[in-house]
PyMOL Python script that loads the backbone (N, CA, C, O; Angstrom):
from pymol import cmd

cmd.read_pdbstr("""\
ATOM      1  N   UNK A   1      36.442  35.252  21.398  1.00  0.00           N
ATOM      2  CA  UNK A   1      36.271  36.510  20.733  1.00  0.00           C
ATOM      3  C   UNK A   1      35.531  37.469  21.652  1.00  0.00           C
ATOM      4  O   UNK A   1      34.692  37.057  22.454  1.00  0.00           O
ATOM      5  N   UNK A   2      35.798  38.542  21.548  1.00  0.00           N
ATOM      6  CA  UNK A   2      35.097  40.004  22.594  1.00  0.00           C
ATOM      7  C   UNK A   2      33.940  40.303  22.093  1.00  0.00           C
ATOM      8  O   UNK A   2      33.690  39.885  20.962  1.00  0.00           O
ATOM      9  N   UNK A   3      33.228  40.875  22.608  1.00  0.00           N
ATOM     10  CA  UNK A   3      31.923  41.381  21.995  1.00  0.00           C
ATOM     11  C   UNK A   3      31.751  42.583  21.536  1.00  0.00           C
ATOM     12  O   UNK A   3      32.769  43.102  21.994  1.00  0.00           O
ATOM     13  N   UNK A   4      31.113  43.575  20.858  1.00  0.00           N
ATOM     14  CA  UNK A   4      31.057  44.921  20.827  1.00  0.00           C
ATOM     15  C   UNK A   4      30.557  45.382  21.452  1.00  0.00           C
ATOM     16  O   UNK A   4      29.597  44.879  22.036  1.00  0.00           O
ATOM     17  N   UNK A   5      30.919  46.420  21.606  1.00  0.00           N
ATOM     18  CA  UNK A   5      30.131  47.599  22.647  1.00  0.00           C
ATOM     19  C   UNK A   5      29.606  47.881  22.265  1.00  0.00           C
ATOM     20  O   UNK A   5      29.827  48.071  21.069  1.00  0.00           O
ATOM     21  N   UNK A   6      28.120  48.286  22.901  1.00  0.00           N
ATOM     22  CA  UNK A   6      26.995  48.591  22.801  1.00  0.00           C
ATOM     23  C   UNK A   6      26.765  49.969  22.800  1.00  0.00           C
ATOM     24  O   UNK A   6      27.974  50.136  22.637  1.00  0.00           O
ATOM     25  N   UNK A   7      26.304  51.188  22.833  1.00  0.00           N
ATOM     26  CA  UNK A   7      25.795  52.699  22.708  1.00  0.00           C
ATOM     27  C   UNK A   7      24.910  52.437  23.865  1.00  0.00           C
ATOM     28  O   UNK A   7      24.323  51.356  23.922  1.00  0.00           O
ATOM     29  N   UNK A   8      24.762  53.324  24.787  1.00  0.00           N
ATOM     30  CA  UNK A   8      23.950  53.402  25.728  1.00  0.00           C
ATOM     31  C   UNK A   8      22.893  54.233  25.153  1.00  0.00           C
ATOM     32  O   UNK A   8      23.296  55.249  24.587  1.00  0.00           O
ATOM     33  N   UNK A   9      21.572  54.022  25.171  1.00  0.00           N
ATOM     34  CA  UNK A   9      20.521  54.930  24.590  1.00  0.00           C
ATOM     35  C   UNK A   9      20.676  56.456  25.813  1.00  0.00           C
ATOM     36  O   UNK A   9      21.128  56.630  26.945  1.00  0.00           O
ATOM     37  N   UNK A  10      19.981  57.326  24.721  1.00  0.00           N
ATOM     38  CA  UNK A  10      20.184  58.442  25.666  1.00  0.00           C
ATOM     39  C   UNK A  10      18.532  58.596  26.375  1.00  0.00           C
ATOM     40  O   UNK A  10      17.570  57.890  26.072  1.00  0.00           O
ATOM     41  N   UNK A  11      18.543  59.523  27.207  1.00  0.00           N
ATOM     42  CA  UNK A  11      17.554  59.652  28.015  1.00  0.00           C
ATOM     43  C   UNK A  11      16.736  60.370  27.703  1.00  0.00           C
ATOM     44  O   UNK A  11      17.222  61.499  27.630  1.00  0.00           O
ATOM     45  N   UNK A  12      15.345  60.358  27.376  1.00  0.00           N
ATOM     46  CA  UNK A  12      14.084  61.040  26.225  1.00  0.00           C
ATOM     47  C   UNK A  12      13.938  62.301  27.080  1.00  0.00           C
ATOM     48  O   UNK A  12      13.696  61.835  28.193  1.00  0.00           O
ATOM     49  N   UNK A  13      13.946  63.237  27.158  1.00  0.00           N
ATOM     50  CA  UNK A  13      12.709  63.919  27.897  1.00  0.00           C
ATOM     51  C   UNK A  13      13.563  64.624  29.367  1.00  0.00           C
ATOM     52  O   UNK A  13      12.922  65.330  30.146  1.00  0.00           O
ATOM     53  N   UNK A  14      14.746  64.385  29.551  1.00  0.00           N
ATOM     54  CA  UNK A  14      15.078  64.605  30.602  1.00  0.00           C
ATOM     55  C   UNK A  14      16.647  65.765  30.563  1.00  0.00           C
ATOM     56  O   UNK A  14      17.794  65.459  30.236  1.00  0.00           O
ATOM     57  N   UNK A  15      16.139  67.022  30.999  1.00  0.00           N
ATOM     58  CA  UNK A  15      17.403  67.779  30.401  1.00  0.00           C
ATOM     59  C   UNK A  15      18.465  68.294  31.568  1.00  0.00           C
ATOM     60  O   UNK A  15      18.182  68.352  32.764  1.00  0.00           O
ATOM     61  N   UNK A  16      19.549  68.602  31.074  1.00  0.00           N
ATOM     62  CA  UNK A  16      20.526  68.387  32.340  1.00  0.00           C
ATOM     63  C   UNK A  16      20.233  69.738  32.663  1.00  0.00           C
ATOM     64  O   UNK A  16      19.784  70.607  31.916  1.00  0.00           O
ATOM     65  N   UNK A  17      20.606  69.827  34.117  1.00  0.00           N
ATOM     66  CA  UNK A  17      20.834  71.029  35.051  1.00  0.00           C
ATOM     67  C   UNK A  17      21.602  71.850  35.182  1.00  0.00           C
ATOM     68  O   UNK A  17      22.706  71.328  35.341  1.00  0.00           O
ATOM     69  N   UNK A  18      21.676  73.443  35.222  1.00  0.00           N
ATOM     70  CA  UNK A  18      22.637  74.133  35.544  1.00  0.00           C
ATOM     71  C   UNK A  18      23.022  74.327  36.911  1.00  0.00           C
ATOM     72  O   UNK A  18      22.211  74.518  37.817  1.00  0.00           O
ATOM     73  N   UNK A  19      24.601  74.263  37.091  1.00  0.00           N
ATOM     74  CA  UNK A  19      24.744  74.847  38.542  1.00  0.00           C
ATOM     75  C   UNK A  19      24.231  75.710  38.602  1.00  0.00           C
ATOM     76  O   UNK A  19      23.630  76.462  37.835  1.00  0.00           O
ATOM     77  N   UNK A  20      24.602  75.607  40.234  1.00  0.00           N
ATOM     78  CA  UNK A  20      23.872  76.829  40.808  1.00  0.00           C
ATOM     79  C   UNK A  20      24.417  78.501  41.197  1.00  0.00           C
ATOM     80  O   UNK A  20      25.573  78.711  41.564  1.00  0.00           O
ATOM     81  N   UNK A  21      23.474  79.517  41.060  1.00  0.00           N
ATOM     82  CA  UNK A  21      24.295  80.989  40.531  1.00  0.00           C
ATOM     83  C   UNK A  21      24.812  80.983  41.458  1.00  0.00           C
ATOM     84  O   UNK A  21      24.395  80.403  42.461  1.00  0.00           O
ATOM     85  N   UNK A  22      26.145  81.794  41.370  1.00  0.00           N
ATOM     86  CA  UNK A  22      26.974  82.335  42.463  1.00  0.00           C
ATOM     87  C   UNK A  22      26.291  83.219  43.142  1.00  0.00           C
ATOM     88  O   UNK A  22      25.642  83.966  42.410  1.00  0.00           O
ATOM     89  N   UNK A  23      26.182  83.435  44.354  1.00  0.00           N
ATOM     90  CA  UNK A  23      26.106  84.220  45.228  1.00  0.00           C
ATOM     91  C   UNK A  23      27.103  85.567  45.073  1.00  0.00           C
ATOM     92  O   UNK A  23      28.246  85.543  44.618  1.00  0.00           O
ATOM     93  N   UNK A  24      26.236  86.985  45.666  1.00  0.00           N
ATOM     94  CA  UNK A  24      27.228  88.126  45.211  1.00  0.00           C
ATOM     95  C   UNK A  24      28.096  88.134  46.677  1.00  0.00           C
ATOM     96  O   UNK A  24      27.858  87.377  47.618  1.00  0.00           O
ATOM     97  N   UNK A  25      29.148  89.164  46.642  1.00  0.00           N
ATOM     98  CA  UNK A  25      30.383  89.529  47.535  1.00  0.00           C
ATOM     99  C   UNK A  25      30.299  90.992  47.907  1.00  0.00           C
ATOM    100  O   UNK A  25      30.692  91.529  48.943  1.00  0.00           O
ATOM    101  N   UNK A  26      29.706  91.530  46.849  1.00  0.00           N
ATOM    102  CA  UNK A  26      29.479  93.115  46.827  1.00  0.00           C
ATOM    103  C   UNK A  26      28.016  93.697  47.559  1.00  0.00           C
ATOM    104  O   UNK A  26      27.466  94.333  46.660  1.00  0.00           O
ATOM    105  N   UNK A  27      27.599  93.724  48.156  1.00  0.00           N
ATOM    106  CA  UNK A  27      26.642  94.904  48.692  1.00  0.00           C
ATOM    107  C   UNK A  27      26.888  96.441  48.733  1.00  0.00           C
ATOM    108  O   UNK A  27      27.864  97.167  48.540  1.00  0.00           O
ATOM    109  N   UNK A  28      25.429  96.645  49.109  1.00  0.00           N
ATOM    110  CA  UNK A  28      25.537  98.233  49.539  1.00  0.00           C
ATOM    111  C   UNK A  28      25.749  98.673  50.839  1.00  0.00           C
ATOM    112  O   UNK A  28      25.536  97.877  51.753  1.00  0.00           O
ATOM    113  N   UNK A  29      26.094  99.689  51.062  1.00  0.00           N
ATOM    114  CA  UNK A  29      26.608 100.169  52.489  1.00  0.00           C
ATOM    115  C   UNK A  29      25.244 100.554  53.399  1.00  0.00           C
ATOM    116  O   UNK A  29      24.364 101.264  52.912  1.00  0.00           O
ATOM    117  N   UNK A  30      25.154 100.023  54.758  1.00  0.00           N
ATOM    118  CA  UNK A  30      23.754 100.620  55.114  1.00  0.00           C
ATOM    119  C   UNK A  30      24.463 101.559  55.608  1.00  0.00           C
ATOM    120  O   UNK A  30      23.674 102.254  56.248  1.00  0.00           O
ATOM    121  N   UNK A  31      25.426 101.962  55.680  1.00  0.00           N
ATOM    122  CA  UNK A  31      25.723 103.498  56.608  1.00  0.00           C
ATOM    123  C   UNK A  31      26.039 105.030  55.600  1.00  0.00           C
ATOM    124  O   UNK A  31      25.669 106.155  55.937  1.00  0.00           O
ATOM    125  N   UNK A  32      26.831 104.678  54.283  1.00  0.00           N
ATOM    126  CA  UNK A  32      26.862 105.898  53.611  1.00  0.00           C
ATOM    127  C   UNK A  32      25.968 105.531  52.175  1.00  0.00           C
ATOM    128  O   UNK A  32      25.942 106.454  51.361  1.00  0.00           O
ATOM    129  N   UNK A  33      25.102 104.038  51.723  1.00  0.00           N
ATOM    130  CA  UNK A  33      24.494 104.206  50.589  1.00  0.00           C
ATOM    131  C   UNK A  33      25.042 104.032  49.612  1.00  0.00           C
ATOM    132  O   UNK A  33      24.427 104.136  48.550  1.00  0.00           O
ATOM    133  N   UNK A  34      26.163 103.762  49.639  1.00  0.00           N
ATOM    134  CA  UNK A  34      26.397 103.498  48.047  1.00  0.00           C
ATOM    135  C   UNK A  34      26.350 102.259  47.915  1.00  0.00           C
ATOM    136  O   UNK A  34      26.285 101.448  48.840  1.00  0.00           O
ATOM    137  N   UNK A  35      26.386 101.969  46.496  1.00  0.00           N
ATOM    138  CA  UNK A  35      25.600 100.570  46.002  1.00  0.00           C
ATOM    139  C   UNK A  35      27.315  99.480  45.425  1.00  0.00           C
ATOM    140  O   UNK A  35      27.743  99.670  44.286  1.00  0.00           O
ATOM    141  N   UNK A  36      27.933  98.618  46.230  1.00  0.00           N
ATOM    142  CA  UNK A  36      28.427  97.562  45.764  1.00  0.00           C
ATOM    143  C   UNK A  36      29.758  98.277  45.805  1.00  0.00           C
ATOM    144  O   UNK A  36      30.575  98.362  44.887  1.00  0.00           O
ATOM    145  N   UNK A  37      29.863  98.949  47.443  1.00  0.00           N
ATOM    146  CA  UNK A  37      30.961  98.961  47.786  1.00  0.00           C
ATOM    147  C   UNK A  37      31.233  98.319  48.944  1.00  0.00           C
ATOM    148  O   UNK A  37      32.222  98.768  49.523  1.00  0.00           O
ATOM    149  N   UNK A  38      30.460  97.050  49.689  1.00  0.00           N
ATOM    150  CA  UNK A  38      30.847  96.475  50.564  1.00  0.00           C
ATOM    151  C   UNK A  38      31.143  95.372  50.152  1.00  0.00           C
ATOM    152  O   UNK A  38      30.582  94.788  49.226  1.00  0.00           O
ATOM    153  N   UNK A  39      32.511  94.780  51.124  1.00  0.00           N
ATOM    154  CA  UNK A  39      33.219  93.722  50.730  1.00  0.00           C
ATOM    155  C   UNK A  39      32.828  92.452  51.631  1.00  0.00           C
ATOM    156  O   UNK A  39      32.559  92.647  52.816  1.00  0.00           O
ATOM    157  N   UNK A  40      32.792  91.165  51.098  1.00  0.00           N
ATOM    158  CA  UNK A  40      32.686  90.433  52.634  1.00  0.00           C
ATOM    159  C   UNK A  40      34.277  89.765  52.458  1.00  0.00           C
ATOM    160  O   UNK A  40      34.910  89.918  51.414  1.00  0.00           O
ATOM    161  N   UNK A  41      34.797  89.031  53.599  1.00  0.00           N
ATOM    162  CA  UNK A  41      35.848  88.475  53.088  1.00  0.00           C
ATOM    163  C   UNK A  41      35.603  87.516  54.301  1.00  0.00           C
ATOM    164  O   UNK A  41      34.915  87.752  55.294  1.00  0.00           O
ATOM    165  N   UNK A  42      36.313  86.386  54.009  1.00  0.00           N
ATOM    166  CA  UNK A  42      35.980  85.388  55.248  1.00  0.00           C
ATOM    167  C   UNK A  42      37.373  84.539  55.468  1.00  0.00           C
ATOM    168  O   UNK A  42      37.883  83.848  54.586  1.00  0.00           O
ATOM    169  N   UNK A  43      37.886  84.707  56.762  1.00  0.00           N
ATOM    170  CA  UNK A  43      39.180  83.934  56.787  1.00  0.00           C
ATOM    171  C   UNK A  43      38.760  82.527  57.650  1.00  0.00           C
ATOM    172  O   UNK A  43      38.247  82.654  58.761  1.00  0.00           O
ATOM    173  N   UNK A  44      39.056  80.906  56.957  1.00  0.00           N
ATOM    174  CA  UNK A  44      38.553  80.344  57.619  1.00  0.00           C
ATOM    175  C   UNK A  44      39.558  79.341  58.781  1.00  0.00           C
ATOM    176  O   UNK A  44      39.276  78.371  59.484  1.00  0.00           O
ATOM    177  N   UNK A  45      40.773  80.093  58.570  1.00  0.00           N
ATOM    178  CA  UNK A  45      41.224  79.732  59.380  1.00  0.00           C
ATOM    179  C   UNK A  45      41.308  80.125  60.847  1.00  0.00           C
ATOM    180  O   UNK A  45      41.656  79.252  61.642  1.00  0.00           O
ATOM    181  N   UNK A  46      40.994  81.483  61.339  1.00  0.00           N
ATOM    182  CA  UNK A  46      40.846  82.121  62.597  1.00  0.00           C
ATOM    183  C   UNK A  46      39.698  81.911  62.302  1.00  0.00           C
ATOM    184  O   UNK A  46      39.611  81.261  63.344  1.00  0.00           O
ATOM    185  N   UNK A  47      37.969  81.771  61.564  1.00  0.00           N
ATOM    186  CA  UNK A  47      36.819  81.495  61.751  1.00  0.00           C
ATOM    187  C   UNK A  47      36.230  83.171  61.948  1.00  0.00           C
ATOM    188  O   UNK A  47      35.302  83.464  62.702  1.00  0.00           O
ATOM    189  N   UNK A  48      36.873  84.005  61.229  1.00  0.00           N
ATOM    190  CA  UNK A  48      36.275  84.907  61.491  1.00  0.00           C
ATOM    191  C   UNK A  48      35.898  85.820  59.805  1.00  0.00           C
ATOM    192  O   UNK A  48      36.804  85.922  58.978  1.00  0.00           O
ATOM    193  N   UNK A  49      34.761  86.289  59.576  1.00  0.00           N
ATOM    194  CA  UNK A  49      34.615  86.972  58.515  1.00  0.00           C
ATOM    195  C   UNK A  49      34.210  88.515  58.746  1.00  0.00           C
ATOM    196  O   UNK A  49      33.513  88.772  59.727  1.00  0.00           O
ATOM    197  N   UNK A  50      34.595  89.499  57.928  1.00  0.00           N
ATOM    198  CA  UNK A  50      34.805  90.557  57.639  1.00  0.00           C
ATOM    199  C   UNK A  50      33.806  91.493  56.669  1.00  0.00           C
ATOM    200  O   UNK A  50      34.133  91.585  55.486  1.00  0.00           O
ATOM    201  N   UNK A  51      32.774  92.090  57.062  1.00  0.00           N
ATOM    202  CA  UNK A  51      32.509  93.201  55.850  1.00  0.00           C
ATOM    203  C   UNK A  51      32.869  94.580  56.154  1.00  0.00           C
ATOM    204  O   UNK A  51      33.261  94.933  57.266  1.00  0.00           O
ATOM    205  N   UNK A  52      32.764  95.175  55.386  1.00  0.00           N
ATOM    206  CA  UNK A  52      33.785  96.500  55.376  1.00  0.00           C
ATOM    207  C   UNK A  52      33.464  97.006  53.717  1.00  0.00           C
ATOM    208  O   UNK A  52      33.454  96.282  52.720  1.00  0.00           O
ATOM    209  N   UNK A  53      33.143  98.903  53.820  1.00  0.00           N
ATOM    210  CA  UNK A  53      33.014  99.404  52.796  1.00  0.00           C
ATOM    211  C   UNK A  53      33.926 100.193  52.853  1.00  0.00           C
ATOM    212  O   UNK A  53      34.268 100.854  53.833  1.00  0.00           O
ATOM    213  N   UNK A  54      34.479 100.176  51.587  1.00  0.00           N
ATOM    214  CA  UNK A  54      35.777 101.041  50.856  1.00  0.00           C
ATOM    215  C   UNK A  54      35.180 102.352  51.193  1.00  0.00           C
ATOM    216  O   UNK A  54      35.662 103.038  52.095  1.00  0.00           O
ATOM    217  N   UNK A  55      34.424 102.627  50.690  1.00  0.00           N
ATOM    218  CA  UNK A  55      33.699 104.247  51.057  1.00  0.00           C
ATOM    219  C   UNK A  55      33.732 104.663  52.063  1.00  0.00           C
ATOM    220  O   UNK A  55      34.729 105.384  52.099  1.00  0.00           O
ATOM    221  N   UNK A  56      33.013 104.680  53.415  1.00  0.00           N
ATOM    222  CA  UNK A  56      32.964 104.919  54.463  1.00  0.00           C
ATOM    223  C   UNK A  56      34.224 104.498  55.427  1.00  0.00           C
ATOM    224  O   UNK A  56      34.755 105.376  56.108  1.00  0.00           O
ATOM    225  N   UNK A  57      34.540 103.592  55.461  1.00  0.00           N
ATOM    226  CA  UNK A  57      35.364 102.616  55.903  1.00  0.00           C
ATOM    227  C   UNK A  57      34.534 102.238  56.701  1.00  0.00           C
ATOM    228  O   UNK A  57      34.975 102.583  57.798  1.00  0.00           O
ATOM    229  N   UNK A  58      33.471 101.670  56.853  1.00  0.00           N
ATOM    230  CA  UNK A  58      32.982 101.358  58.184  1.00  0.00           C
ATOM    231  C   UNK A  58      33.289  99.894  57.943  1.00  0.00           C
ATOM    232  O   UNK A  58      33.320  99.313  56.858  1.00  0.00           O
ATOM    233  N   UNK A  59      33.573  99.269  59.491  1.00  0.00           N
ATOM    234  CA  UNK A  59      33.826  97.343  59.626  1.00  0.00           C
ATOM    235  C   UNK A  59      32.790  96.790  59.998  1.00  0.00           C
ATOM    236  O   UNK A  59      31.856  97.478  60.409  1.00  0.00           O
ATOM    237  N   UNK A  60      32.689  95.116  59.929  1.00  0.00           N
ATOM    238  CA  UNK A  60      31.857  94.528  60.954  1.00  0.00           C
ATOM    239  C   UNK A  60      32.437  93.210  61.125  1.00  0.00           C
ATOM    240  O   UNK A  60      32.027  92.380  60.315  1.00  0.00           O
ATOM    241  N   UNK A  61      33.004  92.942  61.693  1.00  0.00           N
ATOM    242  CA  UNK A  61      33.437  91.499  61.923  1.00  0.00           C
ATOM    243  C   UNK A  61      32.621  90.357  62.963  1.00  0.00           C
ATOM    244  O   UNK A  61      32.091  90.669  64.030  1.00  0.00           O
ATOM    245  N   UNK A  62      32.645  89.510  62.607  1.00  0.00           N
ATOM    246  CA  UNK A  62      32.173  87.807  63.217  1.00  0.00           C
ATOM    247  C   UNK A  62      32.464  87.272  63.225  1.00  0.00           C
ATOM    248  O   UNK A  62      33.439  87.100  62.493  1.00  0.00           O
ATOM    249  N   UNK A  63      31.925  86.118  64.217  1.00  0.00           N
ATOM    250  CA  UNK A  63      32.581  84.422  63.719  1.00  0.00           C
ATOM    251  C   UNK A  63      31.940  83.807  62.827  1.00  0.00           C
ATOM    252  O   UNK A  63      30.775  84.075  62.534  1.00  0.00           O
ATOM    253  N   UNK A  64      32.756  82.747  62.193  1.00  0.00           N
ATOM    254  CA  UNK A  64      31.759  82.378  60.784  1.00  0.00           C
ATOM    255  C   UNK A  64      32.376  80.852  61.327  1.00  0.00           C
ATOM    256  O   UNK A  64      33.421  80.710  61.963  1.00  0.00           O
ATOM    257  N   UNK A  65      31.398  79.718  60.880  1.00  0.00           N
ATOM    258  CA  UNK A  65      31.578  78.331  60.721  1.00  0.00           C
ATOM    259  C   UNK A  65      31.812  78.130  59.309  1.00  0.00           C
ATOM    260  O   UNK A  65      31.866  79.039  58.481  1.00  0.00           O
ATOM    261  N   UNK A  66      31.966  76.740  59.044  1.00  0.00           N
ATOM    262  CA  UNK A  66      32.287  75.713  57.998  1.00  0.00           C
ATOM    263  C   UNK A  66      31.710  76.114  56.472  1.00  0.00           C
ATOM    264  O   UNK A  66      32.244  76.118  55.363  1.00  0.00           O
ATOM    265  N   UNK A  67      29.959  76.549  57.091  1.00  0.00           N
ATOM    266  CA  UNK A  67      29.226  77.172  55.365  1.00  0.00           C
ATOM    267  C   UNK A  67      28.731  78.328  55.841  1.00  0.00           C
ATOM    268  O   UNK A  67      27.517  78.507  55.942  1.00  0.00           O
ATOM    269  N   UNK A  68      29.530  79.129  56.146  1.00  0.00           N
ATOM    270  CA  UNK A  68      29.305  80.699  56.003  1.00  0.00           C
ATOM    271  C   UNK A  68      30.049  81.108  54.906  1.00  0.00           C
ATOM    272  O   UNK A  68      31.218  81.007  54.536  1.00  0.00           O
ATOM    273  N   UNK A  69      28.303  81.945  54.214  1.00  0.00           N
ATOM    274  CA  UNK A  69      28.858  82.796  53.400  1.00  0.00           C
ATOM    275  C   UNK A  69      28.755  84.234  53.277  1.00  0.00           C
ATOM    276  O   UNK A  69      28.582  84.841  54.334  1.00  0.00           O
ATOM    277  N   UNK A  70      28.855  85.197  51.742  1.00  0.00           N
ATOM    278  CA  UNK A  70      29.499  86.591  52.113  1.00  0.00           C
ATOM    279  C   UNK A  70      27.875  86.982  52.469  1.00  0.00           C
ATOM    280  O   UNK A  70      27.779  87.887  53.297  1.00  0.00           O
ATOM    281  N   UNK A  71      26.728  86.489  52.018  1.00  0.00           N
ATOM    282  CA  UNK A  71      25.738  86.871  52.158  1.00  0.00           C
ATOM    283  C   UNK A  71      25.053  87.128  53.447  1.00  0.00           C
ATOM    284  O   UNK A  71      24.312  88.026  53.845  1.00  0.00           O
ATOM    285  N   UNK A  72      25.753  85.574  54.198  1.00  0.00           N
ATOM    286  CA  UNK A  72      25.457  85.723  55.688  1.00  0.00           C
ATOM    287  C   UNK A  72      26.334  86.992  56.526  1.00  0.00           C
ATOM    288  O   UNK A  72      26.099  87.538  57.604  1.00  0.00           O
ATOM    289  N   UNK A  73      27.013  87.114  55.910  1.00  0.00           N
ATOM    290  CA  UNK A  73      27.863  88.371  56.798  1.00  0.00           C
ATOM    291  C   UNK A  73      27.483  89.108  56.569  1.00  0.00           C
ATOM    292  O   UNK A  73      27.265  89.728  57.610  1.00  0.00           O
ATOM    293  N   UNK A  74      26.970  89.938  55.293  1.00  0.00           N
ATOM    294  CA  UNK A  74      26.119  91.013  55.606  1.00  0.00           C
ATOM    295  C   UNK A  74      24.776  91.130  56.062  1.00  0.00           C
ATOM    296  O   UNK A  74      24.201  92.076  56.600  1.00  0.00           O
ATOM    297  N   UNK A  75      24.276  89.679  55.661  1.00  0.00           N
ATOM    298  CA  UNK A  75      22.763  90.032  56.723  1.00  0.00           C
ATOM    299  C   UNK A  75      22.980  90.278  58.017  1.00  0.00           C
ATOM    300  O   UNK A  75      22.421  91.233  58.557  1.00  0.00           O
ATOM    301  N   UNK A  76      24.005  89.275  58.848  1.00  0.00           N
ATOM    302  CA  UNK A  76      24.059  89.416  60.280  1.00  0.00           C
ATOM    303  C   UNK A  76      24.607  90.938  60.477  1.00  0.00           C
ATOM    304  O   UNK A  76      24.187  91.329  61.566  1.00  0.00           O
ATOM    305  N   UNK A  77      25.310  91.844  59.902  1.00  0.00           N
ATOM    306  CA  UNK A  77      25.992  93.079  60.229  1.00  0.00           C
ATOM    307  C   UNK A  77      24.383  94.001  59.817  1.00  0.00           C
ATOM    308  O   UNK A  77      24.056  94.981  60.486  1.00  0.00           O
ATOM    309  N   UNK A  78      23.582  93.525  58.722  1.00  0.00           N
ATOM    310  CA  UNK A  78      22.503  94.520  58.821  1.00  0.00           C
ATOM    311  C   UNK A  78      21.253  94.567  60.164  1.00  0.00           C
ATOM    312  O   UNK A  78      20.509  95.437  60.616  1.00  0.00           O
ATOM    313  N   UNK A  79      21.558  92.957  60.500  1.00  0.00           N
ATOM    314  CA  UNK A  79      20.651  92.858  61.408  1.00  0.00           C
ATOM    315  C   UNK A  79      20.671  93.315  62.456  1.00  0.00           C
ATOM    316  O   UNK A  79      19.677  93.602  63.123  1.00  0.00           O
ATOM    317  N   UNK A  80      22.382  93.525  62.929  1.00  0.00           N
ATOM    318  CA  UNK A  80      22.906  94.348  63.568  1.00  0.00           C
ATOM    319  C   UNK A  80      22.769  95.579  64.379  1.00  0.00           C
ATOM    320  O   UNK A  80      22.687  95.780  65.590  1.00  0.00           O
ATOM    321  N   UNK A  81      22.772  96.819  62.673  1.00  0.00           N
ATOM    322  CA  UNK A  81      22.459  97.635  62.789  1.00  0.00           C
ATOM    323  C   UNK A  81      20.906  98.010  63.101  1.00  0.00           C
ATOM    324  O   UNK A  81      20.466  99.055  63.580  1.00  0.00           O
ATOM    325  N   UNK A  82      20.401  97.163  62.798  1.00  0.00           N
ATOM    326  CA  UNK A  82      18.524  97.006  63.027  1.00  0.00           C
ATOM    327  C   UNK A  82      18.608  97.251  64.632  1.00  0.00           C
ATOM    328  O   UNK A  82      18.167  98.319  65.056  1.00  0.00           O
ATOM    329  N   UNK A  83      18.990  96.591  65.270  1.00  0.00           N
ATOM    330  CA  UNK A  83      18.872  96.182  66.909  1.00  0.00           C
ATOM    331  C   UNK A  83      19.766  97.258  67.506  1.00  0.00           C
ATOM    332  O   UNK A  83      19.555  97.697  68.637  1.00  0.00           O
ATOM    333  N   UNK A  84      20.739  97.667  66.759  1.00  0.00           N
ATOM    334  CA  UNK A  84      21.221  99.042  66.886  1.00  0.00           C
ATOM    335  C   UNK A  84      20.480 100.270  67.289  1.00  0.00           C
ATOM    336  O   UNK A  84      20.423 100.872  68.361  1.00  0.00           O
ATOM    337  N   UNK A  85      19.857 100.498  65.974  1.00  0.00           N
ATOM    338  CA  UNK A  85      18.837 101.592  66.018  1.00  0.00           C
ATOM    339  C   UNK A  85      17.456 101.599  66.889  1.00  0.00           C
ATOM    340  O   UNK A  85      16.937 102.659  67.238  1.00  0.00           O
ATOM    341  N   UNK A  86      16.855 100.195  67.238  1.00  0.00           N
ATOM    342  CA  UNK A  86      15.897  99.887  67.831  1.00  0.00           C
ATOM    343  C   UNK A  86      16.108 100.018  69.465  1.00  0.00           C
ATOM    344  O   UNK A  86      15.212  99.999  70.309  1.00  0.00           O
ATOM    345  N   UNK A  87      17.711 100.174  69.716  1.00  0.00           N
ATOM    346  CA  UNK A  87      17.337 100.087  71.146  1.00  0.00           C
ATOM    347  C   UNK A  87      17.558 101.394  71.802  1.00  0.00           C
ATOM    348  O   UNK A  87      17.307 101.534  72.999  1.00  0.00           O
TER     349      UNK A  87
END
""", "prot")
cmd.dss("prot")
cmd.show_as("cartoon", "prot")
cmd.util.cbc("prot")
cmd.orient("prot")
């Protein structure tokens, strides 16, 4: 004869986790200012990613690895412009 199955007790005190928030795609433009018209886009097959604002049209392209994301593309294009202006 089989036995019954048992109920696994549940766990006191211990509450499950939410993933984690998405990261945004949209920024603001550091060249004309407007707010969450820059795009990042990342193609990972040529390894290269893209930001670019609809507004201005201004570009910035890079190489991106394996965990690049849209966030890293616009920091590196702001940091950019930093070393831009500084020199």
């Amino acid at each position: 004869m089989g036995k019954r199955k048992s109920r696994k007790a549940k766990a006191v005190g211990v509450k499950k986790t939410k993933g984690m928030e998405k990261l945004d795609t949209q920024f603001q433009c550091p060249f004309c200012g407007h707010g969450t018209s820059v795009e990042c886009r990342i193609d990972k097959k040529i390894q290269i990613g893209e930001a670019f604002c609809w507004n201005c049209l201004e570009r910035f392209c890079t190489q991106i690895h394996a965990l690049t994301e849209p966030i890293d593309i616009y920091a590196e294009w702001i940091d950019e412009c930093e070393r831009a202006n500084n020199s």
